[in-house]
N, CA, C and O atoms as a CHARMM CRD file, in Angstrom:
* protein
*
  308
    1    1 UNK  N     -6.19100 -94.17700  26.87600 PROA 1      0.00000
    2    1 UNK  CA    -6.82800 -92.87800  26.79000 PROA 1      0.00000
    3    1 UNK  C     -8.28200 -93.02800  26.33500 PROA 1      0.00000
    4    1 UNK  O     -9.21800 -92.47600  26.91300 PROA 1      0.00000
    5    2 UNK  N     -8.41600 -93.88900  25.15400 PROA 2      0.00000
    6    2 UNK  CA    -9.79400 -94.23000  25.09900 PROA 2      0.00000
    7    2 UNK  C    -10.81800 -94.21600  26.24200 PROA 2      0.00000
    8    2 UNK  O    -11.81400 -93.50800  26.39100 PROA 2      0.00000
    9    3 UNK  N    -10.25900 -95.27300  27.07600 PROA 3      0.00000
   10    3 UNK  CA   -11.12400 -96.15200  27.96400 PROA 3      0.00000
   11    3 UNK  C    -11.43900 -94.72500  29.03800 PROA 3      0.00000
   12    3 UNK  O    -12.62400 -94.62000  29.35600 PROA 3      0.00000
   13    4 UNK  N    -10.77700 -93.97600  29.43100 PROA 4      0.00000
   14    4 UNK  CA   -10.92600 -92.78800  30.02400 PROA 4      0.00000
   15    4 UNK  C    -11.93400 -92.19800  29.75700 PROA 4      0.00000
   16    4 UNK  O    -12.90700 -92.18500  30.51100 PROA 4      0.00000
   17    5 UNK  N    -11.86200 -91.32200  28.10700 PROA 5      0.00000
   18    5 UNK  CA   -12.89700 -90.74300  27.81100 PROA 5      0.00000
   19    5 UNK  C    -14.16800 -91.52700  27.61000 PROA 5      0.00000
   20    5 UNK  O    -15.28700 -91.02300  27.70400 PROA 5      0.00000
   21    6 UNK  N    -13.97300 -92.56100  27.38000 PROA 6      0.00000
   22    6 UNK  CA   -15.32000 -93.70700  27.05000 PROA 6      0.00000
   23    6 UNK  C    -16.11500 -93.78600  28.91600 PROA 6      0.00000
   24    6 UNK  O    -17.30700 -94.01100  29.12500 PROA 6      0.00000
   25    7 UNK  N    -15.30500 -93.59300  29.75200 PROA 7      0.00000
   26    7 UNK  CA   -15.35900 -93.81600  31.33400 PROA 7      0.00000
   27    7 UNK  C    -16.65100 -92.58700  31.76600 PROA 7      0.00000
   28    7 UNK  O    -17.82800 -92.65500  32.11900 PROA 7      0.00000
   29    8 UNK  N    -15.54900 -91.36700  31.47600 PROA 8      0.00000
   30    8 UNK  CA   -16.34600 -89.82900  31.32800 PROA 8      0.00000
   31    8 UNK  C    -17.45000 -89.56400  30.88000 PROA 8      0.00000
   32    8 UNK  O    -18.30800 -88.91900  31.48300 PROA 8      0.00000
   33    9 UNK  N    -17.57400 -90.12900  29.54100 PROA 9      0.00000
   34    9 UNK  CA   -18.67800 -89.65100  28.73000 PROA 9      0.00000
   35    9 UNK  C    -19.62800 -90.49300  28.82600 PROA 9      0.00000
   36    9 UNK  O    -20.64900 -90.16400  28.22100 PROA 9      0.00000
   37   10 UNK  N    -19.67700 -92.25100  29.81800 PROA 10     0.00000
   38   10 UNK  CA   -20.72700 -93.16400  30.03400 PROA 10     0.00000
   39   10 UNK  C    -21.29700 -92.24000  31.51400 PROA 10     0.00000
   40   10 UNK  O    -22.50600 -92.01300  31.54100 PROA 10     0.00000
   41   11 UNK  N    -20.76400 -91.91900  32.26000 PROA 11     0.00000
   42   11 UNK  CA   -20.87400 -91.15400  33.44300 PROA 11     0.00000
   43   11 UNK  C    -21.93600 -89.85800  33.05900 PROA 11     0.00000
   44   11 UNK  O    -22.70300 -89.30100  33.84500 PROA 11     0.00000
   45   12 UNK  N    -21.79900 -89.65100  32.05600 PROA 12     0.00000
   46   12 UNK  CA   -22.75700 -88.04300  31.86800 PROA 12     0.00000
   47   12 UNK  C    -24.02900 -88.65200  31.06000 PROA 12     0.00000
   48   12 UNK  O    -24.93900 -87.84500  30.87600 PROA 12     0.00000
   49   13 UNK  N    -24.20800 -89.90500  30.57600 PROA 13     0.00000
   50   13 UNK  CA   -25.37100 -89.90000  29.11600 PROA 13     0.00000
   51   13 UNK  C    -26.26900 -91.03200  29.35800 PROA 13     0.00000
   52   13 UNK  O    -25.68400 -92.00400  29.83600 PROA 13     0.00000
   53   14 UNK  N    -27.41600 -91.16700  29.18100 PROA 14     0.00000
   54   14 UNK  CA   -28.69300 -91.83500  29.26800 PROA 14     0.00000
   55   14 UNK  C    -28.60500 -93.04100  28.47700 PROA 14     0.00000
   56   14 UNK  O    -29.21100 -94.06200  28.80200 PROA 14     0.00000
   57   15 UNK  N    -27.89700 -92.96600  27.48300 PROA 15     0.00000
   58   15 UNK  CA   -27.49200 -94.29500  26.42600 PROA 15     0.00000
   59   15 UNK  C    -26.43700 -94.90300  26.57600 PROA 15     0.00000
   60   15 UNK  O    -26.08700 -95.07100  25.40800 PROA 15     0.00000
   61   16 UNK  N    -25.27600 -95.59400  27.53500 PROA 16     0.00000
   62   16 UNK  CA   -24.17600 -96.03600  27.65000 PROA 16     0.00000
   63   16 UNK  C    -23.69000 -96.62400  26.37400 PROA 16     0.00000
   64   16 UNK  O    -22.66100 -96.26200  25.80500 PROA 16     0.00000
   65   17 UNK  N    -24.65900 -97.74000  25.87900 PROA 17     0.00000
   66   17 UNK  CA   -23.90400 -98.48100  24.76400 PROA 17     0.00000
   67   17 UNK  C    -23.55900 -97.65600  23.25300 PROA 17     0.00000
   68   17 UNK  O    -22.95300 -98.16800  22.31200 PROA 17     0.00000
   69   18 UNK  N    -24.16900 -96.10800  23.29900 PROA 18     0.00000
   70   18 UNK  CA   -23.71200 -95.39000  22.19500 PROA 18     0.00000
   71   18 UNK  C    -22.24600 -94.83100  22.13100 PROA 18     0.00000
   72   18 UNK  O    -21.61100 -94.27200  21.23600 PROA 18     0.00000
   73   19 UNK  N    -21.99800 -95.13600  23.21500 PROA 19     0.00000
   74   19 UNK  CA   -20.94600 -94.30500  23.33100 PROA 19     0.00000
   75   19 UNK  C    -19.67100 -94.94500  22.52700 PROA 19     0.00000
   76   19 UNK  O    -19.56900 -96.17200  22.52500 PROA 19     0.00000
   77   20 UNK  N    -18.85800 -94.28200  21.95600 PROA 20     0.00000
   78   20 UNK  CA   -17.64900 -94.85800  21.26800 PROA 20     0.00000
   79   20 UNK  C    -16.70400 -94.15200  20.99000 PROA 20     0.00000
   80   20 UNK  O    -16.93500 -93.21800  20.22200 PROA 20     0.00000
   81   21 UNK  N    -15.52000 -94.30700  21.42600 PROA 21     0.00000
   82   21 UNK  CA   -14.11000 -93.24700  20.95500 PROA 21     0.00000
   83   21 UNK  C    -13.82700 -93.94900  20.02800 PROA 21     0.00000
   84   21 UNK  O    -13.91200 -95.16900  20.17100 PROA 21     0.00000
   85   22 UNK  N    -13.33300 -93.29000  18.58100 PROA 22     0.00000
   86   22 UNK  CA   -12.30900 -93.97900  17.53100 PROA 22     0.00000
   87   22 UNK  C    -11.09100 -92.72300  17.73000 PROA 22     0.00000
   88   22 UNK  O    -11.35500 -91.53100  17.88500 PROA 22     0.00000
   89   23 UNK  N     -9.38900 -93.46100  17.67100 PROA 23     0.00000
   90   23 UNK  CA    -8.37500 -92.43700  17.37400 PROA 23     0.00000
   91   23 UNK  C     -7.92700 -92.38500  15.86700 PROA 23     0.00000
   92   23 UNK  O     -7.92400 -93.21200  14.95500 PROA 23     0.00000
   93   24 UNK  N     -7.62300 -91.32000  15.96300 PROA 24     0.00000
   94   24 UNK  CA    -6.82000 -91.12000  14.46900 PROA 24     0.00000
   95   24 UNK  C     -5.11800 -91.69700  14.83500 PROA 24     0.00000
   96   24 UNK  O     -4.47200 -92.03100  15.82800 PROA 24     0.00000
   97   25 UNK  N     -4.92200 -91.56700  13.40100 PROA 25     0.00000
   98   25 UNK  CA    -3.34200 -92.15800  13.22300 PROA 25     0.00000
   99   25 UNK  C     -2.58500 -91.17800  13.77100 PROA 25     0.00000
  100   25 UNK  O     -2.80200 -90.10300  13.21200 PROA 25     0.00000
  101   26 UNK  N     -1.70000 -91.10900  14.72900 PROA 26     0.00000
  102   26 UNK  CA    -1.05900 -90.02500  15.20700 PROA 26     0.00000
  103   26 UNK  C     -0.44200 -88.91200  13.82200 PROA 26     0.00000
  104   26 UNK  O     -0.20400 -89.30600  12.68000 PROA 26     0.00000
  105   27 UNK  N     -0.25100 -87.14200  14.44600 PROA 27     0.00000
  106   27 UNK  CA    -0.14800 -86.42600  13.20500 PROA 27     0.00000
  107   27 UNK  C      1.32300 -86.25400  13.27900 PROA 27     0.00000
  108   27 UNK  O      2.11700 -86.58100  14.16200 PROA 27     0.00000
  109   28 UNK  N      1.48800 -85.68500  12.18200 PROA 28     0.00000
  110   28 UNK  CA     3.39800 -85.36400  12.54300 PROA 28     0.00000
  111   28 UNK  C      3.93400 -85.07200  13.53900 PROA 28     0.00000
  112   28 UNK  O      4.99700 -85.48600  14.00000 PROA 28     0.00000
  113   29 UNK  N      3.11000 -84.22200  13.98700 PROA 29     0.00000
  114   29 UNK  CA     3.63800 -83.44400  15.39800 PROA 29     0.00000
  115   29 UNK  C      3.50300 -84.18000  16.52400 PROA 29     0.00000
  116   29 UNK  O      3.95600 -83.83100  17.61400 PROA 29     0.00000
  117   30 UNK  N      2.79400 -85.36500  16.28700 PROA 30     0.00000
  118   30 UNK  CA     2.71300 -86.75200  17.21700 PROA 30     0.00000
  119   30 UNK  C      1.44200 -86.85000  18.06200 PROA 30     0.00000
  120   30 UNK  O      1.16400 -87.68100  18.92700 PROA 30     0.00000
  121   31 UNK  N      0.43100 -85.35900  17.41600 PROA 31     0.00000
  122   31 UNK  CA    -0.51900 -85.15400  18.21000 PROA 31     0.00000
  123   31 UNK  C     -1.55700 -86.47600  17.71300 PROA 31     0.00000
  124   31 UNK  O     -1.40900 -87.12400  16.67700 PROA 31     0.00000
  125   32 UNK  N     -2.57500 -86.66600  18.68800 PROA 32     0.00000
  126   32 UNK  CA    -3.46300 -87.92900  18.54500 PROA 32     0.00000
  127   32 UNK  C     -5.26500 -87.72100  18.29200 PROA 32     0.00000
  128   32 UNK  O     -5.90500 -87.74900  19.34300 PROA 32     0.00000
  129   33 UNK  N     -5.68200 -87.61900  17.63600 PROA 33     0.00000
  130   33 UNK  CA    -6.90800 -86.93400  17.53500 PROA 33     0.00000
  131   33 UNK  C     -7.85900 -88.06000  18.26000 PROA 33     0.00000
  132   33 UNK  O     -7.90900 -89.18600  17.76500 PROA 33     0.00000
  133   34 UNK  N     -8.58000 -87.75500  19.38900 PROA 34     0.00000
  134   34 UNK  CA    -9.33500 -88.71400  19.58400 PROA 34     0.00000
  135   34 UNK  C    -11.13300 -88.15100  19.25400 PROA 34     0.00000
  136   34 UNK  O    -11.53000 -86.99100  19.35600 PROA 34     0.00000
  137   35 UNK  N    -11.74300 -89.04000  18.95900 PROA 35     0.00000
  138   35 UNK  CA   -13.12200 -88.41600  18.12600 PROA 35     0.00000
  139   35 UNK  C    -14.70800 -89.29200  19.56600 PROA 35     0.00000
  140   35 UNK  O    -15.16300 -90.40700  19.82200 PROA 35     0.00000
  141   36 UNK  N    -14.85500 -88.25600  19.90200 PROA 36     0.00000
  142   36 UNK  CA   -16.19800 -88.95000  21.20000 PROA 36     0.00000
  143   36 UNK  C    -17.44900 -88.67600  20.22500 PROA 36     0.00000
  144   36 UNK  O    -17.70300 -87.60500  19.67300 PROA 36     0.00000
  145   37 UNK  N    -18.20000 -89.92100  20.13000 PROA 37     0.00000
  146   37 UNK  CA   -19.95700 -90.06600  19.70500 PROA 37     0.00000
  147   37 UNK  C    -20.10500 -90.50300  20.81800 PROA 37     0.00000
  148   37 UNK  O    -19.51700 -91.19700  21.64700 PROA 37     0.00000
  149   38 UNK  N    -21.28000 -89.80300  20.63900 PROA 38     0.00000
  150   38 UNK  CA   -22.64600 -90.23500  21.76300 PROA 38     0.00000
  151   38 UNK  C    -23.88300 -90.21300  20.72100 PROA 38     0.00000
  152   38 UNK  O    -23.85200 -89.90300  19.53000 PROA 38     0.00000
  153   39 UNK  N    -25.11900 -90.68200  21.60900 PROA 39     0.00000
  154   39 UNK  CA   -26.66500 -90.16200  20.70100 PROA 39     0.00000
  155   39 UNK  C    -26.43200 -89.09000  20.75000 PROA 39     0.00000
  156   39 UNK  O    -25.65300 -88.35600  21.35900 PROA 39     0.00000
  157   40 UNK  N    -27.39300 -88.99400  19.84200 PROA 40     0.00000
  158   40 UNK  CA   -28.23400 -87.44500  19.38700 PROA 40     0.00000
  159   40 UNK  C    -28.77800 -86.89900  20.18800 PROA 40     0.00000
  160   40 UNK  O    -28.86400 -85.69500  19.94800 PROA 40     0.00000
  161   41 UNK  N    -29.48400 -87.39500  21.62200 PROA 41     0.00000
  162   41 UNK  CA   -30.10300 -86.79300  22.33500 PROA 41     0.00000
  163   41 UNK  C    -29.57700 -86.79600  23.69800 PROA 41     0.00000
  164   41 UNK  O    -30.18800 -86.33600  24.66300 PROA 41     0.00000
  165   42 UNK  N    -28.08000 -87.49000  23.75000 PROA 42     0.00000
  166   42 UNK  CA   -26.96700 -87.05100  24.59700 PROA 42     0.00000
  167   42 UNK  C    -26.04200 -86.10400  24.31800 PROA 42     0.00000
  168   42 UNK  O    -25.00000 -86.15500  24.97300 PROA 42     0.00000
  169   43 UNK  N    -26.14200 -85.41700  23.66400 PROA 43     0.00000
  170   43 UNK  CA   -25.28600 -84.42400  22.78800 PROA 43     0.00000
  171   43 UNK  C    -25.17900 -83.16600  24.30000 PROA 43     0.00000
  172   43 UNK  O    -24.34900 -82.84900  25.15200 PROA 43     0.00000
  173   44 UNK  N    -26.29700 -82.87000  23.98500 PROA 44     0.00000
  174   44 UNK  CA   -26.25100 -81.32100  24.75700 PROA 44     0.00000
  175   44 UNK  C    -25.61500 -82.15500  26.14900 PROA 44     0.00000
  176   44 UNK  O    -24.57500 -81.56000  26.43000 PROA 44     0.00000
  177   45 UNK  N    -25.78500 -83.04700  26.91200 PROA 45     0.00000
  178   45 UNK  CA   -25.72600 -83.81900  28.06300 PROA 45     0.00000
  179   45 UNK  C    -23.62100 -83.46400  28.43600 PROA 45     0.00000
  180   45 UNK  O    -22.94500 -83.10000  29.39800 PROA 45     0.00000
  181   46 UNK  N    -23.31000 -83.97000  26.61000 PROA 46     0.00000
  182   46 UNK  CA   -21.82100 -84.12400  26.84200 PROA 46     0.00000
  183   46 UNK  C    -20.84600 -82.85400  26.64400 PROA 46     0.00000
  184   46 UNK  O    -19.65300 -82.75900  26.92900 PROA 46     0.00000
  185   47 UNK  N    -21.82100 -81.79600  26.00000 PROA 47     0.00000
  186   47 UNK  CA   -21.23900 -80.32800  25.70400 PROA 47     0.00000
  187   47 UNK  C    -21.76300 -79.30400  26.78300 PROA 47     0.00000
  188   47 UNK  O    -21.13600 -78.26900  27.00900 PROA 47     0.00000
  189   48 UNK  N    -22.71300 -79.56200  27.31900 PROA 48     0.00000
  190   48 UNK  CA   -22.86600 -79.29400  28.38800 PROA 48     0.00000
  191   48 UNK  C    -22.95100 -77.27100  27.69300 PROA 48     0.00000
  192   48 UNK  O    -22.53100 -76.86600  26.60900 PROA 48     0.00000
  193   49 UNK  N    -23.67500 -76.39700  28.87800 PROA 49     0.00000
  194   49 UNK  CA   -24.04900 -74.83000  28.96800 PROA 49     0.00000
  195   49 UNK  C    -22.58600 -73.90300  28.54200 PROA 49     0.00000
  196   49 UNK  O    -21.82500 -73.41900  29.38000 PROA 49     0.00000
  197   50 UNK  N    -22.43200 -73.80900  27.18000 PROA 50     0.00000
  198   50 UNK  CA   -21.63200 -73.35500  26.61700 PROA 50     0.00000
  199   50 UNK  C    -20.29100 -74.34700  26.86900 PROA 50     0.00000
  200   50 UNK  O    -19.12900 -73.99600  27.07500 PROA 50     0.00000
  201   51 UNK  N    -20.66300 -75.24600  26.81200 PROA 51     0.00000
  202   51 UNK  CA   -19.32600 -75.69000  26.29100 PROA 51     0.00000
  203   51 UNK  C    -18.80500 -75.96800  27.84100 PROA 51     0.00000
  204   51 UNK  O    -17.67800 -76.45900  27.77400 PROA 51     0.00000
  205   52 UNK  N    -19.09900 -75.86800  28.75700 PROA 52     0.00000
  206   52 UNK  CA   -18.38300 -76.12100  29.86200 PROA 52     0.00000
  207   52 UNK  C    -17.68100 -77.49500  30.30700 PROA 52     0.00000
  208   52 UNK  O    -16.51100 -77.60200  30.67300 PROA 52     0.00000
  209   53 UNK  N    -18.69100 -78.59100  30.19500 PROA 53     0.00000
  210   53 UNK  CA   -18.58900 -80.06800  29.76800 PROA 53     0.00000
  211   53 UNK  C    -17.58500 -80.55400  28.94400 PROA 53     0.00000
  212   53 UNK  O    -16.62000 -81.23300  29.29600 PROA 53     0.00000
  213   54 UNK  N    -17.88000 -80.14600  27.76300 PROA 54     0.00000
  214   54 UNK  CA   -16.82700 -80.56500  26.81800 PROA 54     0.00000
  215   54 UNK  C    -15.00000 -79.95700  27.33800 PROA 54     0.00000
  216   54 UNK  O    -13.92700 -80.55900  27.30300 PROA 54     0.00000
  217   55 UNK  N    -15.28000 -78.82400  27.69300 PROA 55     0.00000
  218   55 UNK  CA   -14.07600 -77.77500  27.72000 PROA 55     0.00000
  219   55 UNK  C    -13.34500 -78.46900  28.97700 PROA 55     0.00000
  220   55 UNK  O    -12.18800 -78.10300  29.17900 PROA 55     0.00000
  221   56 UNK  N    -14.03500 -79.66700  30.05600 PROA 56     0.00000
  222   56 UNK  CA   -13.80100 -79.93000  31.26800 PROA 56     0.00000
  223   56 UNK  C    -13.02300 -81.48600  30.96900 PROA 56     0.00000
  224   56 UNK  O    -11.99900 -81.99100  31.42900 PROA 56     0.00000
  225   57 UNK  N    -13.90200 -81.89000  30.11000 PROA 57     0.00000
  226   57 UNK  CA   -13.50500 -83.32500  29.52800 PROA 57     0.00000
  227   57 UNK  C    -12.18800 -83.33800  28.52400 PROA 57     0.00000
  228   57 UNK  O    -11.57500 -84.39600  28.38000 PROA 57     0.00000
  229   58 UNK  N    -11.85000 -82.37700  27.97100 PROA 58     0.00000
  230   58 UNK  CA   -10.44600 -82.00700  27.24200 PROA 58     0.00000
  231   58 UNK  C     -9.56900 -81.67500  28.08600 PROA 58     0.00000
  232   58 UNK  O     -8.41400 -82.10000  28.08800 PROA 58     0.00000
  233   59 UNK  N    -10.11200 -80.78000  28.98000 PROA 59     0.00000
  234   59 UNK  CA    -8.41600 -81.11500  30.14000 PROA 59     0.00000
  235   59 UNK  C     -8.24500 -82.08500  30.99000 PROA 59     0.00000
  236   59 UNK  O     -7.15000 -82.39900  31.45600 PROA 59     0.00000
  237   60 UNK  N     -9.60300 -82.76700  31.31800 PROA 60     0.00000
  238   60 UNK  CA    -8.71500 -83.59100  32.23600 PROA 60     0.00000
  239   60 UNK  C     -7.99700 -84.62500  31.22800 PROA 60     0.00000
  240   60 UNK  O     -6.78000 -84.78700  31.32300 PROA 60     0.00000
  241   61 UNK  N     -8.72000 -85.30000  30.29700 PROA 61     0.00000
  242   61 UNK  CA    -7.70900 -86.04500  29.09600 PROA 61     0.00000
  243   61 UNK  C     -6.72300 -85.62300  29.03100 PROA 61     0.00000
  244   61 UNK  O     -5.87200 -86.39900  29.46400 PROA 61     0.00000
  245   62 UNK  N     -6.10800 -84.12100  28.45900 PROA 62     0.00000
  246   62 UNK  CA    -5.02700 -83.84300  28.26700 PROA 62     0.00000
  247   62 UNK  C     -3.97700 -83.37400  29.26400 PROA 62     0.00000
  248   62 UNK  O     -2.89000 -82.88900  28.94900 PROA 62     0.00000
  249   63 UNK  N     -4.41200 -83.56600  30.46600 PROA 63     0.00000
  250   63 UNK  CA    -3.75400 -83.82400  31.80100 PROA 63     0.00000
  251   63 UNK  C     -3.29100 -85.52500  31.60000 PROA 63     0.00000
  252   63 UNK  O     -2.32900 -85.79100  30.88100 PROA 63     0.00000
  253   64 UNK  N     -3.72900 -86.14200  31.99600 PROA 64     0.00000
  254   64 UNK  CA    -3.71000 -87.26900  31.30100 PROA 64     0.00000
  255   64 UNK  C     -2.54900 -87.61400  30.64400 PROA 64     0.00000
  256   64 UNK  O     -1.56300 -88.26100  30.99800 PROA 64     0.00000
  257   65 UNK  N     -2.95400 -86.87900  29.29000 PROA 65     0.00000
  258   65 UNK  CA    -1.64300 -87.48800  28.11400 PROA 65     0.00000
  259   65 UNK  C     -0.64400 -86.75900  28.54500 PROA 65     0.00000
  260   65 UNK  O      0.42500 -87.23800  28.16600 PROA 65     0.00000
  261   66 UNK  N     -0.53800 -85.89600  29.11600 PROA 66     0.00000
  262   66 UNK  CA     0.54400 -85.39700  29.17000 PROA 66     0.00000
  263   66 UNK  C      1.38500 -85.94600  30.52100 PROA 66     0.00000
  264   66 UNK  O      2.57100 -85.61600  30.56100 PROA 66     0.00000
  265   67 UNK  N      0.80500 -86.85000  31.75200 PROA 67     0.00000
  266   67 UNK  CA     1.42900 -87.57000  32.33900 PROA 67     0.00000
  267   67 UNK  C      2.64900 -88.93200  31.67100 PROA 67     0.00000
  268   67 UNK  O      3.74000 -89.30600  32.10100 PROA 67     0.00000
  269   68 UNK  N      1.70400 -89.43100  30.29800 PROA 68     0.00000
  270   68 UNK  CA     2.47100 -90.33300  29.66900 PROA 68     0.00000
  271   68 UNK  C      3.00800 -89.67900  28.74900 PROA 68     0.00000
  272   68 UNK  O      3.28800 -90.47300  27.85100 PROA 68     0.00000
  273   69 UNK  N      3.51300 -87.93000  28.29700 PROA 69     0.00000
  274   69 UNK  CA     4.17600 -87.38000  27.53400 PROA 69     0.00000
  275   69 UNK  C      3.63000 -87.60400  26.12200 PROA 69     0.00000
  276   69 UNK  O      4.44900 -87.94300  25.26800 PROA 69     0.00000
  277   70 UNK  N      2.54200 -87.47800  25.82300 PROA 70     0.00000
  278   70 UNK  CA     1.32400 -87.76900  25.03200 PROA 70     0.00000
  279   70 UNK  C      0.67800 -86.30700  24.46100 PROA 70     0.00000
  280   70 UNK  O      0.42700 -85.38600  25.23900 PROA 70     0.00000
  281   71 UNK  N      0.40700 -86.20200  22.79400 PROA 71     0.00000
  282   71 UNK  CA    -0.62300 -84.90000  22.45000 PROA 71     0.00000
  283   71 UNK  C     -1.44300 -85.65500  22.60900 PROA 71     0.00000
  284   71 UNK  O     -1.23700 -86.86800  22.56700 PROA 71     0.00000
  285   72 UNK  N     -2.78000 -85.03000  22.86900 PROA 72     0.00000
  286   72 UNK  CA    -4.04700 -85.52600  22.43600 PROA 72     0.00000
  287   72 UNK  C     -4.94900 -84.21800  22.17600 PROA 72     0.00000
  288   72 UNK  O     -4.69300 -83.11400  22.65700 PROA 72     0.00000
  289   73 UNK  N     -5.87700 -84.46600  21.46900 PROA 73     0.00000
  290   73 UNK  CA    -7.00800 -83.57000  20.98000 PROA 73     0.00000
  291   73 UNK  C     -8.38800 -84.70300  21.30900 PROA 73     0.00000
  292   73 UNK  O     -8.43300 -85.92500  21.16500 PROA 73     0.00000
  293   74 UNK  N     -9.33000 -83.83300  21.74900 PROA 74     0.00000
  294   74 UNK  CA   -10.66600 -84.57800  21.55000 PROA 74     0.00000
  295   74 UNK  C    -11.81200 -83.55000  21.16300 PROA 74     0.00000
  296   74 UNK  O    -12.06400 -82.46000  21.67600 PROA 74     0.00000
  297   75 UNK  N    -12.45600 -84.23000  20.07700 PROA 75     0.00000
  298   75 UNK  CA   -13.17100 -84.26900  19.28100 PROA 75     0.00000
  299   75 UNK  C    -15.08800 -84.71300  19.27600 PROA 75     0.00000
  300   75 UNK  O    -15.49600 -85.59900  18.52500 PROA 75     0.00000
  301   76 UNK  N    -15.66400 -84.24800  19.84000 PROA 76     0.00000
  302   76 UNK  CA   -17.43700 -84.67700  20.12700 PROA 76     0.00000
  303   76 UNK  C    -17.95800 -84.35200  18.73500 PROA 76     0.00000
  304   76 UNK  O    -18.07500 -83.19200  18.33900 PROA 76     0.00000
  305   77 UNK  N    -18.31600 -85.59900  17.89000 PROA 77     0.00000
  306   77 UNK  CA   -18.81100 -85.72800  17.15400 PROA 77     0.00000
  307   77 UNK  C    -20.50700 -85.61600  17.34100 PROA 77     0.00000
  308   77 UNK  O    -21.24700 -85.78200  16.37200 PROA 77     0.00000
C-alpha cells in the first residue's frame, strides 16, 4: 500500500525524493493509518483545488485495501 501511494504522489510533485509514506501500528478496529509528506512547495500540488486531489488519492487507496480486505486511512502531512 505504501509503494502505491508513494507511486501517486511521485506522479503529481516536482521533488520525487521528498516524498515518503510512514504507517502507523494498525488500530483496534484493524484500521491502518497511512501518513503522505511531500515538500512544502508540493503541498498545494498533492491537495490539489479544494481538496479534490487528496479526496481522489484516498479512494483509489482505499479501493485498494479493500481488495486485500484491508482499513486504511491516509493522512497528507
Amino acid at each position: 500500500m505504501e509503494e502505491l501511494i508513494a507511486a501517486i504522489a511521485r506522479g503529481l510533485v516536482e521533488d520525487k525524493e521528498s516524498v515518503t509514506v510512514k504507517a502507523d501500528a494498525p488500530a483496534e478496529d484493524g484500521t491502518i493509518t497511512y501518513h503522505l509528506h511531500v515538500a512544502e512547495d508540493d503541498m498545494g500540488r498533492v491537495i490539489g483545488k479544494q481538496g479534490r486531489i487528496a479526496k481522489a488519492i484516498r479512494t483509489v487507496v482505499r479501493a485498494a485495501a479493500t481488495k486485500k480486505e484491508m482499513k486504511v486511512v491516509v493522512e497528507i502531512d
